[in-house]
C-alpha positions as CSV (number, residue, x, y, z in Angstrom):
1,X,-5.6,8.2,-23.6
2,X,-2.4,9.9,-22.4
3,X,0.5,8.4,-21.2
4,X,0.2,11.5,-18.1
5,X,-3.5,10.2,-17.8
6,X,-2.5,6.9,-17.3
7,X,0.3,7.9,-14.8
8,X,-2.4,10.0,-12.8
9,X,-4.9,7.5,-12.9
10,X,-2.3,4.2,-11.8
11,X,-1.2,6.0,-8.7
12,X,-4.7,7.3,-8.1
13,X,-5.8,3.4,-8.5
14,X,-2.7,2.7,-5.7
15,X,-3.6,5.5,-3.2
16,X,-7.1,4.5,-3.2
17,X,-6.2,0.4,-2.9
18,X,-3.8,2.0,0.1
19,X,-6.6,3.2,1.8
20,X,-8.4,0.3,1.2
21,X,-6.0,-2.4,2.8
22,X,-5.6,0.1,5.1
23,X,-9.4,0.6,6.7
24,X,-10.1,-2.9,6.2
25,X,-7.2,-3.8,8.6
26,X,-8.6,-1.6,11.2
27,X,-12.1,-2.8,10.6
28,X,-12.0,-6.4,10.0
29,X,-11.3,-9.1,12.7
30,X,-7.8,-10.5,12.1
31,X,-7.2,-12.4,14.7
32,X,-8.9,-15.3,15.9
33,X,-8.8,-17.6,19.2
34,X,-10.1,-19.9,21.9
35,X,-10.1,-19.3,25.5
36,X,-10.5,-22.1,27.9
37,X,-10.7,-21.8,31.3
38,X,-8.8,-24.1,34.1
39,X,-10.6,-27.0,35.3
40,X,-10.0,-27.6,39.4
41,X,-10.1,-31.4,40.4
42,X,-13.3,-32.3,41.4
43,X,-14.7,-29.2,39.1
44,X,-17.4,-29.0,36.0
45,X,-15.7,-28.6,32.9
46,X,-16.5,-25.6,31.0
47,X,-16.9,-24.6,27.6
48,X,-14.4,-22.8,25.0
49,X,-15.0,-19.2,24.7
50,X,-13.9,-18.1,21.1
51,X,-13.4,-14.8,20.0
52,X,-11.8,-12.4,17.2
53,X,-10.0,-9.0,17.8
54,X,-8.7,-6.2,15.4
55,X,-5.2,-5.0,14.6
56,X,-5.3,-2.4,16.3
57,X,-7.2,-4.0,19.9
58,X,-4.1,-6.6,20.0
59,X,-1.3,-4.7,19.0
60,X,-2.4,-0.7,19.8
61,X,-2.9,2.1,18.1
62,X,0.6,3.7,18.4
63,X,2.2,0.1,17.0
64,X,-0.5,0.3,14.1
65,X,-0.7,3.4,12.9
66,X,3.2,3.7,11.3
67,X,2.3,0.6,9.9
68,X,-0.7,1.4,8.4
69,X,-0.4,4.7,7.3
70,X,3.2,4.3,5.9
71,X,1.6,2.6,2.5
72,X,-0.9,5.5,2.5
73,X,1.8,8.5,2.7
74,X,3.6,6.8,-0.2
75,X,0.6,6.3,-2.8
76,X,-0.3,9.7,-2.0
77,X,3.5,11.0,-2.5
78,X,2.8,9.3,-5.6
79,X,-0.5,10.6,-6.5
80,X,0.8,14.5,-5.7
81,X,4.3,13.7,-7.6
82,X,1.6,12.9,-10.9
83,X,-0.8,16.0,-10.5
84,X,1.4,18.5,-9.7
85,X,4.5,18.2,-11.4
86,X,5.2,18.3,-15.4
87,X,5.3,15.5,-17.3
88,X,9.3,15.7,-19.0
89,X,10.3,16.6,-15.5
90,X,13.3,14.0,-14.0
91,X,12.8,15.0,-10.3
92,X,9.1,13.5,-11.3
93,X,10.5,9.9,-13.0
94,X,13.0,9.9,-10.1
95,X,10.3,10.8,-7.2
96,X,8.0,7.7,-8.3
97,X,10.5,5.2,-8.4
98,X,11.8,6.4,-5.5
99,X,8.7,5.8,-4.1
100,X,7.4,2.3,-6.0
101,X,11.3,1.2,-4.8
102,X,10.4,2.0,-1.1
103,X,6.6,0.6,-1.2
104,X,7.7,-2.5,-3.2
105,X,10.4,-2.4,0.2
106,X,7.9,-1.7,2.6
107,X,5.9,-4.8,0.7
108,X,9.0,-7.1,1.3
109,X,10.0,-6.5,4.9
110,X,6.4,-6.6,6.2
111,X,5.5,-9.7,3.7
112,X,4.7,-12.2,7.1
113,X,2.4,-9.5,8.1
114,X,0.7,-6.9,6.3
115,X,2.9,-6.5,3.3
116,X,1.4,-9.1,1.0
117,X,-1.4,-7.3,1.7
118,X,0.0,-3.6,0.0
119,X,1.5,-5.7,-3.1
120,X,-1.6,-4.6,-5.8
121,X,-1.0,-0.9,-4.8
122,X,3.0,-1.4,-4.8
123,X,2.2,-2.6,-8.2
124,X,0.1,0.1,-9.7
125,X,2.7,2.6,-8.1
126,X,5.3,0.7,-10.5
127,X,2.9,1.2,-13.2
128,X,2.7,4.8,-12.6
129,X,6.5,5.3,-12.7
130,X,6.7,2.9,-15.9
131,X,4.4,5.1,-17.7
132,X,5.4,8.6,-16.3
133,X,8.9,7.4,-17.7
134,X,8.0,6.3,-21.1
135,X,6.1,9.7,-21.7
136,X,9.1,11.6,-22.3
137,X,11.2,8.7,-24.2
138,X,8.1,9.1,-26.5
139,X,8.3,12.7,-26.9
140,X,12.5,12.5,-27.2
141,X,11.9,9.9,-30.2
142,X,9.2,12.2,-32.1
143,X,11.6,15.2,-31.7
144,X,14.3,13.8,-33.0
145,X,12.9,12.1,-35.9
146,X,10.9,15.3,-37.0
147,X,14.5,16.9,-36.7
């Protein structure tokens, strides 16, 4: 396999776990509790109501969104930065670790919240870069041997 395959295919693997975390946030219940209601002296007690809410039903859609689709924009940054560009290219090497840098960020300063969460794509962004990097310090060693 290439070395550009494998740069294509890492940051496809971390736009696609982007989406992922991403619709599973929206879907799945996150949040769980227990409402109780107030007893009056001289009332029946009642029962504990529990019940689970979404991301986006506790904190909104306009607090959400950034946060979700932040991870998303990145990966696919990523993704276009591999298909579109050459492979020897520096803008390229420097685009994905510009990138990886500011997911592996995003990662650290949401960790309490959603961050841990966006680590596995962070990661295959990283990979992305380490490989779309190595391609041309490959091709730099060949050519100068042959030389």
């Amino acid at each position: 396999m290439k070395r550009r395959d494998a740069a294509v295919i890492s940051a496809g693997v971390a736009h696609a776990l982007a989406w992922i975390v991403g619709l599973l946030l929206v879907v799945v219940p996150g949040y769980q509790g227990v409402s109780v209601t107030l007893v009056t002296p001289g009332g029946i007690a009642s029962d504990s109501t529990r019940f689970t809410a979404t991301l986006i039903e506790v904190n909104g859609l306009g607090v959400v969104l950034p946060l979700l689709l932040t991870p998303v924009v990145l990966t696919g940054m990523g993704l276009l930065a591999t298909l579109l560009t050459d492979v020897g290219l520096a803008r390229r090497k420097v685009l994905l670790w510009v990138l990886a840098a500011l997911l592996l960020g995003f990662c650290a300063v949401s960790v309490f919240s959603v961050g841990f969460l966006y680590l596995p794509a962070a990661i295959a962004l990283i990979v992305s870069a380490v490989t779309g990097s190595r391609r041309t310090l490959v091709r730099k060693r060949v050519g100068q041997n042959e030389a």
